[in-house]
C-alpha positions as CSV (number, residue, x, y, z in Angstrom):
1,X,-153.9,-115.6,151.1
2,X,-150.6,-115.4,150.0
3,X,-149.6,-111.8,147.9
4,X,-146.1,-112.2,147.0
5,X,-145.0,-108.3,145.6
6,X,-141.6,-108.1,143.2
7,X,-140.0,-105.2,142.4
8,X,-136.9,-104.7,139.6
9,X,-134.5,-102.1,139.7
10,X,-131.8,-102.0,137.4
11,X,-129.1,-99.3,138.2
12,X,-127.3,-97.5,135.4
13,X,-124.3,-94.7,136.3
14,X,-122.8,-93.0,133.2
15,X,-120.0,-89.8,132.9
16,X,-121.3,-89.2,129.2
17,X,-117.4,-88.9,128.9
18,X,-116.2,-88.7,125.8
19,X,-119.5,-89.7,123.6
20,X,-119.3,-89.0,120.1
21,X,-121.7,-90.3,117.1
22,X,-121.3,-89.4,114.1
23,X,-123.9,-91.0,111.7
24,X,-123.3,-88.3,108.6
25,X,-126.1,-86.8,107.1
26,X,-128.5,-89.9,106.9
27,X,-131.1,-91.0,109.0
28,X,-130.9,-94.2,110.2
29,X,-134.7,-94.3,111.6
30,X,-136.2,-98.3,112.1
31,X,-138.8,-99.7,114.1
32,X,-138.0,-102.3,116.5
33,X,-140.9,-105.1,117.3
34,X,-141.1,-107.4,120.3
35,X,-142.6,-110.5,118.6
36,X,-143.9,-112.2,121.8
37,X,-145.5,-108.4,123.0
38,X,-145.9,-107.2,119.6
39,X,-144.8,-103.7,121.1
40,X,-143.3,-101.6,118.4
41,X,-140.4,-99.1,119.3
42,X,-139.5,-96.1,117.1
43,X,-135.4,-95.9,116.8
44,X,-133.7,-92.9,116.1
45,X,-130.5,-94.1,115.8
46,X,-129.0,-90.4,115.2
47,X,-129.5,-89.4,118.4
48,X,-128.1,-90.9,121.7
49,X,-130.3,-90.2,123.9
50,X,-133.5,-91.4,122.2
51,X,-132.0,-94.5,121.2
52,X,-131.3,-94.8,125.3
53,X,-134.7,-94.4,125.5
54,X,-135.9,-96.9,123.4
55,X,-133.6,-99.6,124.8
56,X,-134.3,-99.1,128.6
57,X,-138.3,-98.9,127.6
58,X,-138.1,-102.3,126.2
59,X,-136.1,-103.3,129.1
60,X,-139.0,-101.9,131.4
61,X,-141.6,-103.9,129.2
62,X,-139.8,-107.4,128.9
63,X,-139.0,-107.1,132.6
64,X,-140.9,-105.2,134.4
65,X,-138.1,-103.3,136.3
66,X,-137.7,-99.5,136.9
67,X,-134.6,-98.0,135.5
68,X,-132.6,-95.3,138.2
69,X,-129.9,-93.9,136.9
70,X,-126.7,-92.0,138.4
71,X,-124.7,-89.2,136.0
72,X,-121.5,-88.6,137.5
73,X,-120.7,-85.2,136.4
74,X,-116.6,-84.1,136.3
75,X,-117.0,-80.4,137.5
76,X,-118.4,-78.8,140.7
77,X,-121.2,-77.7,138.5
78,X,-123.2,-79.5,135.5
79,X,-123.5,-77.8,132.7
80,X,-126.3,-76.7,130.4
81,X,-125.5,-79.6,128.3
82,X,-125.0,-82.1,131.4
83,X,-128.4,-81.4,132.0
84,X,-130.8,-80.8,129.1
85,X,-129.2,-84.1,127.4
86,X,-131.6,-86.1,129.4
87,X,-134.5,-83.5,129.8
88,X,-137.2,-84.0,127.5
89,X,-137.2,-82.0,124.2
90,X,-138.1,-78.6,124.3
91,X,-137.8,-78.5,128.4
92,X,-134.8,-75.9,127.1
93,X,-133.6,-73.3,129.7
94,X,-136.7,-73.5,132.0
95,X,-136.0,-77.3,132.6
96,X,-132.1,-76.9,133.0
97,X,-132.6,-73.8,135.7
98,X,-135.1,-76.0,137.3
99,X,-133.2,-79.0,137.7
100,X,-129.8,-76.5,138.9
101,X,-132.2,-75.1,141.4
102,X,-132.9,-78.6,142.8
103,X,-129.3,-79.5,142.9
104,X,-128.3,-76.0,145.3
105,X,-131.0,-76.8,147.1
106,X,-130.5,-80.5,148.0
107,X,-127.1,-81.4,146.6
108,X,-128.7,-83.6,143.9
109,X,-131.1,-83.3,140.9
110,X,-133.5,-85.6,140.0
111,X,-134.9,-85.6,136.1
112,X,-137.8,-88.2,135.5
113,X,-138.4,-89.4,131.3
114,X,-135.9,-90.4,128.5
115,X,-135.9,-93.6,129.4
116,X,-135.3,-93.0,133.3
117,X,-138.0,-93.9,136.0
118,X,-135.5,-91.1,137.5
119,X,-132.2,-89.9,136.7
120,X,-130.2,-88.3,139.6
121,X,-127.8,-85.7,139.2
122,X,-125.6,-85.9,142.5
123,X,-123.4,-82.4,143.0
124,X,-120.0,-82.8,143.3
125,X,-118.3,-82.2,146.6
């Protein structure tokens, strides 16, 4: 018996540096349908990091691969922003002190979901 085991990983790194969308007052919501999975995927295109989201889950789906993702943060420390941009919504201070806790303790932070099999937060040194 033969068991041949593949495994995907694609690698993303991002500074977040200088991001701005503006899409005015309207919403800009759309559904986006695989034809050959049939999956449906909600876009919210007025906001950045759900619309990440949505493109690295059809990535996972059409490929199978796990998504690990490096933020390369500019400062010794992340900021509240740095962080709760990629937890999920309503994680608010709680998730933010949790991940800062992580990254004293180990020099790196580690947030799982928004589109990230896991997202690490490396400390600057």
């Amino acid at each position: 018996m033969v068991v041949i085991i593949s495994m995907y990983n694609t690698v993303t790194t991002t500074d977040k540096g200088n991001l701005e969308l503006d899409y005015g007052a309207e919403r800009a919501d759309l559904v986006i349908k695989n034809t050959v999975t049939r999956k449906n995927y909600p876009y919210e295109s007025h906001r950045f990091t759900k619309s990440t989201a949505v493109m690295f889950d059809m990535l996972k789906h059409a490929t199978g691969t796990n998504v690990v993702g490096f933020y390369v943060i500019s400062r010794n420390n992340a900021s509240y922003y740095d962080i709760s941009n990629f937890l999920p919504e309503g994680a608010g201070y709680d998730g933010v002190d949790a991940v800062r806790k992580q990254m004293r303790k180990d020099k790196v932070g580690t947030i799982v979901g928004n589109g990230y099999d896991e997202l690490f937060i490396p400390k600057r040194i």
